[in-house]
C-alpha positions in Angstrom: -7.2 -28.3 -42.3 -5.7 -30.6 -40.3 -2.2 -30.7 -42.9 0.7 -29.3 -43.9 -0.2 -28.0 -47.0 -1.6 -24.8 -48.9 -4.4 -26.3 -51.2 -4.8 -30.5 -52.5 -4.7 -29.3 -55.7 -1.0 -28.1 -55.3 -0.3 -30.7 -53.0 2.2 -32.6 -55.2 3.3 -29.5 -57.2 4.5 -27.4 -54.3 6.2 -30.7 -52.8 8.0 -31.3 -56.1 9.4 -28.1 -55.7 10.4 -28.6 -52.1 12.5 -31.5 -52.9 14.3 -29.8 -56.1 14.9 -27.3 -53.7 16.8 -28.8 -51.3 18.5 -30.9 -53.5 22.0 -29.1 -53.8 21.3 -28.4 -57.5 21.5 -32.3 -58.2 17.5 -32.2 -59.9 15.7 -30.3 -61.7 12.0 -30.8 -63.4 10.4 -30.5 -66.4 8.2 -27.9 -67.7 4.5 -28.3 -67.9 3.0 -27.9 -64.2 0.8 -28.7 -62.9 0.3 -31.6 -65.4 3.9 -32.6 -65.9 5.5 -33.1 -63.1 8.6 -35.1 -64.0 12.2 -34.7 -61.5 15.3 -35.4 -63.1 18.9 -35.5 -62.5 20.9 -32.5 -63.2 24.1 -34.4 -64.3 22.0 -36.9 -66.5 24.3 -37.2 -70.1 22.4 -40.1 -71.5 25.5 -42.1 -72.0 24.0 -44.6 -70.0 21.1 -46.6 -69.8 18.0 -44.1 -68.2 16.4 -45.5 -65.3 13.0 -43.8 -64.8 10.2 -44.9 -62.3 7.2 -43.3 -60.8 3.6 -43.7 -60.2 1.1 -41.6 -57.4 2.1 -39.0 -55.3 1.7 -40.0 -51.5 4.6 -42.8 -51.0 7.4 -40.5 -50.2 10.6 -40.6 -50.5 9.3 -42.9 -53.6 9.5 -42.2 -56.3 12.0 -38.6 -56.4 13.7 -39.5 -53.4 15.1 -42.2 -55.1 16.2 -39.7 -58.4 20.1 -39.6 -58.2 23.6 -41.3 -58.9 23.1 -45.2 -58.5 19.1 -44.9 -58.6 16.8 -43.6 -60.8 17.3 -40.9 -64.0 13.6 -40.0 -63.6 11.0 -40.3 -61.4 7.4 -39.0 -62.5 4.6 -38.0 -60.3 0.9 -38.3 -60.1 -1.5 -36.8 -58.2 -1.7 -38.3 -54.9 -2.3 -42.2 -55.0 -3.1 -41.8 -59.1 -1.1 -42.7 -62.1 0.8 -39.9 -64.3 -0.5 -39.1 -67.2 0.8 -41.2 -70.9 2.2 -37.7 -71.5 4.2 -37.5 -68.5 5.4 -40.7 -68.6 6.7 -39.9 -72.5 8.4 -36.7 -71.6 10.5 -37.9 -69.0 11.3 -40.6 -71.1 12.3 -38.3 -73.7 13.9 -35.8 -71.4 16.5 -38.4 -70.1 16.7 -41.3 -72.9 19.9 -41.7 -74.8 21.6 -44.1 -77.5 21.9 -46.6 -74.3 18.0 -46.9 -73.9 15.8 -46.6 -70.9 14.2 -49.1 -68.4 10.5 -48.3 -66.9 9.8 -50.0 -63.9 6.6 -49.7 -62.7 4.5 -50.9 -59.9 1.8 -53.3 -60.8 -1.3 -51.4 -60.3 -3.9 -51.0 -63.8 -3.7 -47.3 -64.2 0.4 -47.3 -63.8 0.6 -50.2 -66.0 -1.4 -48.9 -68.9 0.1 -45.4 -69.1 3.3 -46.3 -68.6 2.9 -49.1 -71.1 1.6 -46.7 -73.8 4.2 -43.7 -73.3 7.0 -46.8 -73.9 5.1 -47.6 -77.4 5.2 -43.8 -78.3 9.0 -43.6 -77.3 9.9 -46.3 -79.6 8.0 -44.3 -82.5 10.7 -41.7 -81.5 13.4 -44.6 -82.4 14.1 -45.0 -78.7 15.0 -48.4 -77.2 13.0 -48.8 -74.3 12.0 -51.8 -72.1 9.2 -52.1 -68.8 9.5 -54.0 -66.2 6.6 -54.9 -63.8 7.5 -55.2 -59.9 4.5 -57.2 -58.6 5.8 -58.7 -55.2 3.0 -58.5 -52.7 2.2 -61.6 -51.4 -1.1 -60.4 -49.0 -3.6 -61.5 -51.9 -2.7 -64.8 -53.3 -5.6 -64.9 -55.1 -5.6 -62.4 -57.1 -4.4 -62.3 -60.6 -2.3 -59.4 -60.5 -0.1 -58.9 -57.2 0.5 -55.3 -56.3 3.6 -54.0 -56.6 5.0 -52.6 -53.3 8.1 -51.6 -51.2 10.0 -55.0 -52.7 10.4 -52.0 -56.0 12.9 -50.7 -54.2 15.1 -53.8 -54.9 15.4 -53.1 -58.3 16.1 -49.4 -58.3 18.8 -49.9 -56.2 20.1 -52.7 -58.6 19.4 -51.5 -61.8 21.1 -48.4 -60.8 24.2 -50.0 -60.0 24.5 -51.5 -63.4 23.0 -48.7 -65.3 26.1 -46.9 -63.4 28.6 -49.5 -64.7 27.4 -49.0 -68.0 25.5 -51.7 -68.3 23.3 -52.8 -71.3 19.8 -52.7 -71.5 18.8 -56.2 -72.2 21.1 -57.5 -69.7 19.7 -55.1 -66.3 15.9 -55.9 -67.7 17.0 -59.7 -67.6 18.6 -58.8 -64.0 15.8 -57.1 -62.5 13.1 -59.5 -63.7 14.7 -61.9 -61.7 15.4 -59.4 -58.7 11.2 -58.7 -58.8 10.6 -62.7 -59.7 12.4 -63.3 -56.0 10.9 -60.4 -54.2 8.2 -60.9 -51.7 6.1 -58.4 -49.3 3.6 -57.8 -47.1 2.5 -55.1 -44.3 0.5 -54.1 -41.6 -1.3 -51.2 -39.9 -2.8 -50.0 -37.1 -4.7 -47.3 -38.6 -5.2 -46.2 -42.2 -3.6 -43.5 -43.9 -5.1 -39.7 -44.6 -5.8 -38.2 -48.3 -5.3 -34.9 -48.4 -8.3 -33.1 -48.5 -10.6 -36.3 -47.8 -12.6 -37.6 -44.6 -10.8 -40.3 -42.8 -11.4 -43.8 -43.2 -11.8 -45.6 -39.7 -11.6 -49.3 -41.2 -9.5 -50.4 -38.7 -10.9 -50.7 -35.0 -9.5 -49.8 -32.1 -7.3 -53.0 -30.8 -6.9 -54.5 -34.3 -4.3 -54.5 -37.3 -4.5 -55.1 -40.4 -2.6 -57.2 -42.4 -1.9 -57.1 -45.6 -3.0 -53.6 -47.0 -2.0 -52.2 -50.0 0.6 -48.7 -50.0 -2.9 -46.7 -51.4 -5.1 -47.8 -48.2 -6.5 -50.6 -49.9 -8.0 -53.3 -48.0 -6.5 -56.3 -46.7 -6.6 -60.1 -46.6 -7.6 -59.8 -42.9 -7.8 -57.9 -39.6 -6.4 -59.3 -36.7 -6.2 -58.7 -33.1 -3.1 -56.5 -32.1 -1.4 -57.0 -28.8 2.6 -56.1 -29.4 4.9 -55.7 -32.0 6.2 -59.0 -31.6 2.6 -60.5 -32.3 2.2 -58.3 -35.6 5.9 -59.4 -36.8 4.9 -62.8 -36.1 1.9 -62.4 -38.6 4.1 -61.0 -41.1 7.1 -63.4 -41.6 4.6 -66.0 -41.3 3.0 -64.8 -44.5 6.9 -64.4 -45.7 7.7 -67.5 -44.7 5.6 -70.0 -46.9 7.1 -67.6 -49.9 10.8 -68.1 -48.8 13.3 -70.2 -50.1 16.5 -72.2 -48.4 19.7 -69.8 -48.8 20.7 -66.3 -47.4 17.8 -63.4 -48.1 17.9 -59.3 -47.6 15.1 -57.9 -46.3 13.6 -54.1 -46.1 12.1 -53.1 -43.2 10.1 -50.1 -44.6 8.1 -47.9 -42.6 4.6 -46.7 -44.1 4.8 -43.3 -42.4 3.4 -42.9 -39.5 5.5 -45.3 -37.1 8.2 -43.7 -34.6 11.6 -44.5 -35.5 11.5 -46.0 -32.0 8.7 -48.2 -33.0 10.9 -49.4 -36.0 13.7 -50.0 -34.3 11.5 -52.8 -32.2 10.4 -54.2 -35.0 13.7 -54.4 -36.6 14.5 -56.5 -33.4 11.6 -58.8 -33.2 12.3 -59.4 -36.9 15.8 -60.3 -36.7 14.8 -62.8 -33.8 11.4 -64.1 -35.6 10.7 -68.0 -37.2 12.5 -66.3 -40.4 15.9 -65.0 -38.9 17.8 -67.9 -40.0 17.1 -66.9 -43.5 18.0 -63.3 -43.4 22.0 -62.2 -43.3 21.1 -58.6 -44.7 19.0 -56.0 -43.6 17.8 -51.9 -45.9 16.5 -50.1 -43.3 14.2 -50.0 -40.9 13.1 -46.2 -42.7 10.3 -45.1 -44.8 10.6 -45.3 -48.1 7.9 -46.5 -49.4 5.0 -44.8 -47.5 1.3 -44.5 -47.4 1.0 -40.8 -46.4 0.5 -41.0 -42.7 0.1 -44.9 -42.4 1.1 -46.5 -39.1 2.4 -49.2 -40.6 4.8 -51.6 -41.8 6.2 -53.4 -44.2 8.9 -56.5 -44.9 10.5 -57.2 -48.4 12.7 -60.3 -48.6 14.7 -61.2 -51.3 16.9 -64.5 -51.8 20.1 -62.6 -52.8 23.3 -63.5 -54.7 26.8 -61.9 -54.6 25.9 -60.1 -57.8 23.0 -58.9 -56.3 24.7 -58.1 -53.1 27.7 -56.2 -54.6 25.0 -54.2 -56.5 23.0 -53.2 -53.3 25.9 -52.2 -51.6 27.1 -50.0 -54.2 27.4 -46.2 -52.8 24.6 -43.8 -53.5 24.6 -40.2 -52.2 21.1 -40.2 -51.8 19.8 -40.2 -47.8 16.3 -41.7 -48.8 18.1 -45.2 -49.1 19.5 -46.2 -45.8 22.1 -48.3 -47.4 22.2 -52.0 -46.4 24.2 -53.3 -42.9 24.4 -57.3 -42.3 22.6 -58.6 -39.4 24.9 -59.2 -36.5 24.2 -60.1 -32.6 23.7 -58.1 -30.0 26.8 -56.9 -28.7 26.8 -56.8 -25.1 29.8 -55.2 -23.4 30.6 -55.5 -19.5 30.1 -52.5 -16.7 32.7 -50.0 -16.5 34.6 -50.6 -12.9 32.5 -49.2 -10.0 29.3 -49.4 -11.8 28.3 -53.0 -11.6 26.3 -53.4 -7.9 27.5 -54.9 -5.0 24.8 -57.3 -4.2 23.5 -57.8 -0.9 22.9 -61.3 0.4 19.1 -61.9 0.0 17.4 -62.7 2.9 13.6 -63.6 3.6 11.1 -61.9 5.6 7.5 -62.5 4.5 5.4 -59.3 6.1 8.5 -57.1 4.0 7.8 -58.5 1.1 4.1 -58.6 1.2 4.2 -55.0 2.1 6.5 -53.9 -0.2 4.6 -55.9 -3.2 1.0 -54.1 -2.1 3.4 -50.9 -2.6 4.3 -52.0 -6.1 0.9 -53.4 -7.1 -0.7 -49.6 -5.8 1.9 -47.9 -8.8 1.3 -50.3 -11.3 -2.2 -50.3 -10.8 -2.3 -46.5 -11.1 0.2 -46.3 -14.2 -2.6 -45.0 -16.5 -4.8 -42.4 -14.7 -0.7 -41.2 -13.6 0.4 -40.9 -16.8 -3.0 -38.8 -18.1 -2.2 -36.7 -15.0 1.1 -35.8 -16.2 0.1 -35.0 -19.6 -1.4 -32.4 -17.9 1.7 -30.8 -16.5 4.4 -33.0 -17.7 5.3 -35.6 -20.7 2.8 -38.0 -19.4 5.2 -40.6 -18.7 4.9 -40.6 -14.4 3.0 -43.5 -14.3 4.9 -45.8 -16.7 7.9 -44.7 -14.8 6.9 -45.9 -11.3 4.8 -48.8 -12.4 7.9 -49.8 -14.9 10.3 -49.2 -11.6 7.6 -51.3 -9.4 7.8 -54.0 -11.8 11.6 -53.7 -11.7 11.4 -54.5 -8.3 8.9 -57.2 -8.3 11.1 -59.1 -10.1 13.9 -58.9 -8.1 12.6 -59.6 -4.7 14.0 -62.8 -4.1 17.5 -61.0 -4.5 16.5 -57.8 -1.8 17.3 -58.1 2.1 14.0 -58.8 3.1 14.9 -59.3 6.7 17.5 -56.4 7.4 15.9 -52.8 6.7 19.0 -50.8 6.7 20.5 -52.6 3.8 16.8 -53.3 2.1 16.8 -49.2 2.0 20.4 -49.1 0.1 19.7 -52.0 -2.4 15.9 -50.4 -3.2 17.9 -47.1 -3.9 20.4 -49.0 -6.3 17.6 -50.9 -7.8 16.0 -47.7 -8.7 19.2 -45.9 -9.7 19.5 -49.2 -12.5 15.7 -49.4 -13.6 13.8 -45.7 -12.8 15.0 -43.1 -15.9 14.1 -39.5 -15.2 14.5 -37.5 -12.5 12.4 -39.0 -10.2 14.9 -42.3 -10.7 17.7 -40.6 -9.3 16.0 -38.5 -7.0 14.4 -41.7 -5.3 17.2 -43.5 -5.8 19.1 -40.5 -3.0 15.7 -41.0 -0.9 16.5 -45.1 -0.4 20.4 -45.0 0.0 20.0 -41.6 2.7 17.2 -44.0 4.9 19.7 -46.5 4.8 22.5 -44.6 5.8 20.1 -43.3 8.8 19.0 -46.5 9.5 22.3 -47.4 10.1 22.9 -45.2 12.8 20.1 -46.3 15.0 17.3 -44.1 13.6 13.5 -45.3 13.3 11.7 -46.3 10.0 10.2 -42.9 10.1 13.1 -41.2 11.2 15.0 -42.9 8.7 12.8 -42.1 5.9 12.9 -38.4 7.2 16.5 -38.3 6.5 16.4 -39.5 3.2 13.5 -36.9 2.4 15.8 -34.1 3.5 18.5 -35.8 1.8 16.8 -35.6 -1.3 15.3 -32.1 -1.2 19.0 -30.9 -0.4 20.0 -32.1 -3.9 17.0 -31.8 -5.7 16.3 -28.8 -4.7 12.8 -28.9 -4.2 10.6 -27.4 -1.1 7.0 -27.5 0.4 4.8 -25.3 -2.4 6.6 -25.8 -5.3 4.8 -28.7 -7.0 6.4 -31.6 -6.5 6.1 -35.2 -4.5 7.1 -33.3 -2.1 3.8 -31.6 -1.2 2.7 -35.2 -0.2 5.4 -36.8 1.1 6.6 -34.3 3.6 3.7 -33.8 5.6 3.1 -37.5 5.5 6.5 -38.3 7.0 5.4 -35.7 9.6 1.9 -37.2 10.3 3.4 -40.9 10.7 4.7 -40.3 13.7 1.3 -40.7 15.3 -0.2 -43.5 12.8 -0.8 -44.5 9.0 -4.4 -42.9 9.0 -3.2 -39.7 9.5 -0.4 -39.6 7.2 -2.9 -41.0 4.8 -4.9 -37.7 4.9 -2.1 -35.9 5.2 -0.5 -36.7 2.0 -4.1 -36.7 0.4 -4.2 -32.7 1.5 -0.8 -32.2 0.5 -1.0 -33.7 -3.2 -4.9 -32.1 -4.0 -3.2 -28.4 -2.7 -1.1 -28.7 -5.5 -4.1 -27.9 -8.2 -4.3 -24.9 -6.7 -0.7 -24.1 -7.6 -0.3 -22.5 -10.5 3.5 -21.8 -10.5 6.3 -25.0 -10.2 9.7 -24.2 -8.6 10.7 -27.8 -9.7 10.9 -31.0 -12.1 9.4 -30.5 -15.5 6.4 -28.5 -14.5 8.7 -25.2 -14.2 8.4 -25.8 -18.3 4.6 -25.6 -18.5 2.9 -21.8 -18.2 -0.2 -21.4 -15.3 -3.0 -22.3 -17.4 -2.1 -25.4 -18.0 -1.4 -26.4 -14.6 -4.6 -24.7 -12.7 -6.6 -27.1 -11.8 -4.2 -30.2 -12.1 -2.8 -32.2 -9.5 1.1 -32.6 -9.1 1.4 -36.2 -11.1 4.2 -37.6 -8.3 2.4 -36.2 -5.0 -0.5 -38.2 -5.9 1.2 -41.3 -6.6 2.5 -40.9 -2.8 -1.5 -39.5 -1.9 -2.3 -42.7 -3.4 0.5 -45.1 -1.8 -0.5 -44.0 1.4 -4.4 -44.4 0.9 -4.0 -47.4 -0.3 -1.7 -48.6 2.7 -3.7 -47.5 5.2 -6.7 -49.1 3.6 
């Protein structure tokens, strides 16, 4: 079992449950489990019009999330990716339907359709006033007959709540929200598809690909296409949005499928609000999962051309934490340095074997980011080589800026340069290596001599010593050995890094954190960027 769960059979029942738990007494459920599996609002008087939704199990916070003041009355639930049952749909009807009537709205998928459709007939037989509403707003599969309905639903919970709350009529938030789902439009993408409980995988999607286009139950796509960033897979989607997309201000919902970081959301938030379509958009819901897939790694973008009624109505309050609320798009705010922390610059200066030396340095680390980064994993968070190769391209960049021809201050602005660009504790630890050799070269000490100083320098702070698993092991005896020549500093840093696989106990950096096991065998991630630096120097 590679899931959080007891059995698939309880799956949905025992996450029901969950969710009423945890609610603060706001829901409660219906009788009838495991076939009835209806969550309703515990303050629900039916003076008002009853909202109630629903569909599979599997796209959660959707539907109960959503089950609160300024949302939904009712949300039923099928079993995972499948349709409730005719007779669930009817008792939550009845459970929560009043003199005001109630709205269904339904995604546009054949099984939700058709049992949702029938339990409304039966409620009228009961003298209820009840109206459906189909949400059928992606745009992935022009072809088809029938569009699925998708995240874009979310649209008109959020805005048939508000008027439901206002008190509302019936006919006039069904004539509402059939424009709200005529304007909606969405499509997503994923890297990988999404895991049913209790089932095999499905590897449809290769390594190196996405897909776009695919339906919030795993269904296929209109096409898989060659991933290289997240500003390449945005690209694909607004330009799907984009032939669908109207003059005038829109709101879209950046809605995560569930298995995207929230640091991967928040980059796609900001190659959306900077794509062909930004002019359009003034309003942004999210980025946040709300309408997921299970464990997708996915996407998906809703845009809808929004008026002020619409507007007021999406901004209304709602207690509920499943809807992020909605924000208006605004630049990037960028503030100056506090005093004292913007860089004195030194005055560039040119001198061509520096810079070709100090390039191979750079070229050596970002070459190596990878098998440094499965190193660390190892013993660390496996983030050493990204570090150093993202501090060597750091200073690529800025080479025509360094003192190429004057050492002394070439150490100091290397140290500020890392202090800016390296995170971690190897940034600021390197950055006390560069500014204490340039303090020493400053008062007439070799290279060697100077780099010596700034090694003490930074073990003084640091902390760090020969044997306790750290760059150190390399670097020390290679300052040592240069006094002679490069060769033998090149072996001695190479002896220095491999003895530390055959420590088993760190007195420093994040390896202190990791028991002996996992570090037998495993070479210190930073003494073997230095082994390599060296190798590849003397080469």
């Amino acid at each position: 079992m590679t899931q959080f769960m007891n059995n698939k059979e309880d799956i949905v029942t025992d996450a029901v449950d969950g969710v009423i738990a945890v609610s603060g007494g706001k829901l409660a459920r219906l009788d009838g489990y495991p076939h009835i599996r209806v969550v309703v609002r515990n303050d629900w008087d039916k003076s008002k019009v009853a909202l109630v939704s629903g569909g599979g199990s599997g796209h959660e916070p959707a539907h109960a999330g959503f089950v609160g003041e300024g949302m939904l009355t009712a949300a039923v639930c099928g079993d995972v990716f499948a349709s409730p049952s005719v007779d669930a749909v009817l008792a939550g009807i009845l459970a929560v339907t009043g003199p005001a009537g109630c709205l269904l709205i339904v995604k546009n998928y054949t099984g939700d359709r058709l049992n949702f459709g029938l339990a409304a007939e039966r409620a009228k037989a009961f003298g209820l006033d009840v109206s459906m509403v189909v949400v059928d707003d992606d745009v992935a599969l022009p072809d088809l007959p029938q569009a699925r309905g998708v995240a874009g639903t979310l649209f008109v919970h959020k805005i048939a709540g508000a008027l439901a709350a206002r008190g509302v009529k019936l006919g006039e938030i069904t004539r509402r929200v059939e424009k709200v789902i005529a304007g909606t439009k969405t499509i997503g993408m994923s890297l990988d598809t999404c895991t049913v409980p209790g089932s095999p995988k499905e590897s449809r999607i290769p390594k190196g690909m996405a897909e776009l286009g695919l339906g919030i139950h795993g269904e296929a796509g209109v096409e898989q296409i060659q991933y290289s960033d997240a500003r390449q897979a945005m690209d694909a989607v607004v330009a799907k949005l984009g032939k669908h997309m109207g003059d005038g201000h829109h709101v879209a919902l950046l809605n995560n499928l569930g298995g995207a970081s929230v640091l991967e959301m928040a980059v796609l938030a900001n190659e959306m609000v900077n794509s062909s379509i930004a002019g359009k958009l003034k309003w942004i819901v999210g980025p946040a999962a709300m309408v997921t897939s299970l464990d997708m790694r996915g996407f998906s973008v809703s845009v809808y051309p929004v008026d002020a009624e619409d507007l007021d109505a999406l901004s209304q309050s709602t207690p509920l934490s499943a809807w992020p609320g909605i924000s208006e798009i605004t630049p990037v705010t960028v503030l100056n340095l506090p005093d004292g922390l913007a860089p004195i610059k030194p005055l560039p200066s040119e001198h061509a074997e520096t810079r070709a030396f100090l390039t191979k340095c750079c070229e050596i680390l970002i070459k190596s980011e990878a098998d440094l980064n499965a190193l660390d994993a190892k013993s660390g968070d496996g983030d050493t080589g990204s570090t150093l190769a993202g501090a060597a391209r750091a200073l690529i960049a800025t080479m025509d800026t360094l003192p190429l021809a004057d050492h002394t201050q070439l150490y100091r602005a290397i140290g500020q340069e890392l202090s800016q660009t390296m995170g971690g504790s190897s940034g600021v630890l390197l950055a006390i290596f560069f500014a204490a050799a340039g303090d020493a070269a400053s008062s007439g000490l070799s290279m060697t001599g100077s780099l010596k100083a700034g090694l003490a320098r930074m073990q003084e702070i640091g902390g760090a010593k020969l044997g306790d698993r750290t760059m150190v092991d390399a670097l020390h005896p290679a300052l040592d050995a240069l006094e002679d020549n490069l060769q033998l500093a090149a072996k001695a840093a190479r002896a220095g890094a491999d003895h530390t696989a055959t420590l088993t106990k760190a007195n420093a950096g994040r390896a202190t954190y990791i028991n002996a096991q996992q570090l037998e065998g495993h070479t210190d991630p930073g003494a073997e960027a230095v082994a390599r630096l060296f190798e590849h120097l003397q080469g």
